[in-house]
C-alpha positions in Angstrom: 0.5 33.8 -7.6 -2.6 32.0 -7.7 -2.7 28.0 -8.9 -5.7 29.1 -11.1 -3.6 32.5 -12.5 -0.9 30.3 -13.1 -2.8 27.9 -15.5 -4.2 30.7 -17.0 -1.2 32.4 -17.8 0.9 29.1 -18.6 -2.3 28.3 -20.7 -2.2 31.6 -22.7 -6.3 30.9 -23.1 -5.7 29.3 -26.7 -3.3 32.1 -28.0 -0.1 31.0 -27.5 1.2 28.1 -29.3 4.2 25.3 -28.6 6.1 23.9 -31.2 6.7 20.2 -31.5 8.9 18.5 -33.5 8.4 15.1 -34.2 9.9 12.5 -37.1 6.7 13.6 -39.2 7.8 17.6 -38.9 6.8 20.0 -36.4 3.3 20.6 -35.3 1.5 23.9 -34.0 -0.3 23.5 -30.4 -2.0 25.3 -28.1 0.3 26.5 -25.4 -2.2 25.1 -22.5 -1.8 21.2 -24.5 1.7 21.2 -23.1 1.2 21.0 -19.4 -1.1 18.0 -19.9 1.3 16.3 -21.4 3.7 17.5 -18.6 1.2 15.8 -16.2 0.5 12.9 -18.1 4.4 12.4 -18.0 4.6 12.0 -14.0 2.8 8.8 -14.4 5.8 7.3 -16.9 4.3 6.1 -20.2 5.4 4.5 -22.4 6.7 7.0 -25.8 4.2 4.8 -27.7 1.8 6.3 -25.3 2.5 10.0 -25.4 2.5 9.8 -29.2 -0.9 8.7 -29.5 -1.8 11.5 -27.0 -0.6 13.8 -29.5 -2.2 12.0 -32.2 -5.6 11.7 -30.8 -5.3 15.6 -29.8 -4.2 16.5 -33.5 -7.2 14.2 -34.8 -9.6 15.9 -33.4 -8.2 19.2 -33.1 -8.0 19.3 -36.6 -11.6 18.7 -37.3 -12.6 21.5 -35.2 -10.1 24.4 -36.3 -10.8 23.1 -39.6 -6.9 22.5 -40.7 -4.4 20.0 -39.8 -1.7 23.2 -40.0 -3.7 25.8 -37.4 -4.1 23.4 -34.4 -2.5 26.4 -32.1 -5.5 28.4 -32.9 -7.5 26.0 -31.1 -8.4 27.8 -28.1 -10.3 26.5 -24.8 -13.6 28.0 -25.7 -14.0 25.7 -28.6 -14.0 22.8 -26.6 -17.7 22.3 -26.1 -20.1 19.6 -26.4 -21.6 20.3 -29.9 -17.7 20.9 -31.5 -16.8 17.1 -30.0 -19.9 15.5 -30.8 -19.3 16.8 -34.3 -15.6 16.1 -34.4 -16.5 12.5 -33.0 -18.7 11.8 -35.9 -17.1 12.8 -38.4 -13.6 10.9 -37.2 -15.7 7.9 -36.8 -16.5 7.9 -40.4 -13.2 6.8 -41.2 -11.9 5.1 -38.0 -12.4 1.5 -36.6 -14.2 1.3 -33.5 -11.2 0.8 -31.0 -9.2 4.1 -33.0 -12.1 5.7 -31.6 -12.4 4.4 -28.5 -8.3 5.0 -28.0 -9.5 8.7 -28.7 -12.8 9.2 -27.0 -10.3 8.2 -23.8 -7.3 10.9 -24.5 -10.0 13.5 -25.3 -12.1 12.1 -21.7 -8.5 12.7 -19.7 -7.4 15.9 -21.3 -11.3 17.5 -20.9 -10.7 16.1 -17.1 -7.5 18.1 -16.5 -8.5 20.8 -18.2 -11.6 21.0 -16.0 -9.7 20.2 -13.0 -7.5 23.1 -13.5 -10.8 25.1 -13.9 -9.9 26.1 -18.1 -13.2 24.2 -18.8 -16.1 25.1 -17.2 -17.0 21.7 -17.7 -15.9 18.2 -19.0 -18.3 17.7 -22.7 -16.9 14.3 -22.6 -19.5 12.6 -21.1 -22.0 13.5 -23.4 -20.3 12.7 -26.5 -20.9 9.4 -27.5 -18.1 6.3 -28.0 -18.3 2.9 -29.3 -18.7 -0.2 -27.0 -15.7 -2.7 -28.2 -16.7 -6.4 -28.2 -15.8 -8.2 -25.6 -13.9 -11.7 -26.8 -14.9 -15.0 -25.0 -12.8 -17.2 -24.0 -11.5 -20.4 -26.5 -12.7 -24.0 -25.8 -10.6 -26.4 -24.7 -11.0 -29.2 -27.4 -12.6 -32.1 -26.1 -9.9 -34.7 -26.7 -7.2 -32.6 -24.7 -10.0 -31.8 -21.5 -10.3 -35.8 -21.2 -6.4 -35.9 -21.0 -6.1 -33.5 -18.5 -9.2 -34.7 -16.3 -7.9 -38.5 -16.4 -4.4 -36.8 -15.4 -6.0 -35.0 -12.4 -7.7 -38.0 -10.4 -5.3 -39.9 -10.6 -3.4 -40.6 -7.2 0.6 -40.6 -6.6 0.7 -44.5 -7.1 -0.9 -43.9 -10.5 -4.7 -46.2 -9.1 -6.6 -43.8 -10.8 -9.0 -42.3 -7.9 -12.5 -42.7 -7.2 -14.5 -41.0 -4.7 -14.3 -43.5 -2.0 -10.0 -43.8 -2.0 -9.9 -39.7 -2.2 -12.0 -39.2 0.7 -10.2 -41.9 2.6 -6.4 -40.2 2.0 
């Protein structure tokens, strides 16, 4: 059997569904979710990780269907550029800008594999659009404590406190 046949079949094309139970209940989801996660699980992640996985995918895959309870009919074909743009917007409405960008990136790696395994014929993430997260600077050092490390630094092991002339000359 042919790798691509084998997808295809393991993937049911959206009409088969895998059942997942979790502490919140089970969930519904397409048969050809599971061997992504089966994939993403070679690479050991955390269980922290894999949950949000699922959570992203049920975010999303909610918006689309239309209903939290039909994700299984979610089938390949609706994963297209105009269905994740609009899914993206409206999850954004409600979501902080990292919840997002946690999201954008599960939906980017999913759309990947599912392209790689040639489900997709293409990967829409790339045109849908994500926040940029602020990048945090670096804290000052207070003054006070930078003078008490400097004076520290120069000073030599009999504790003469250097200048240029006795460093060069050690």
């Amino acid at each position: 059997m042919a790798l691509e046949s084998f997808w295809v079949e393991l993937a049911g094309i959206g009409h088969q569904s895998v059942k997942v139970t979790a502490a919140g209940g089970s969930v519904l989801r397409p048969q050809w979710f599971a061997p992504f996660l089966a994939d993403r699980g070679t690479r050991k992640p955390s269980p922290h990780t894999i949950k949000a996985y699922r959570q992203d995918f049920d975010a999303i895959a909610a918006l689309i269907v239309g209903s939290k309870g039909d994700l299984a009919a979610m089938s390949l074909g609706d994963i297209t550029t105009k269905a994740m743009r609009g899914a993206f917007a409206q999850y954004a409405e409600t979501h902080k800008a990292a919840s997002i960008q946690r999201c954008w990136s599960t939906w980017n790696v999913l759309c990947a594999f599912l392209y790689t395994s040639d489900l997709i014929p293409a990967n829409p993430m790339p045109q849908v659009g994500r926040p940029k997260i602020a990048k945090t600077l670096p804290k000052g050092c207070p003054r006070r404590r930078f003078k008490r490390c400097s004076r520290r630094s120069i000073r030599s092991p009999s504790g003469v406190p250097a200048t240029g002339w006795n460093v060069i000359a050690r």
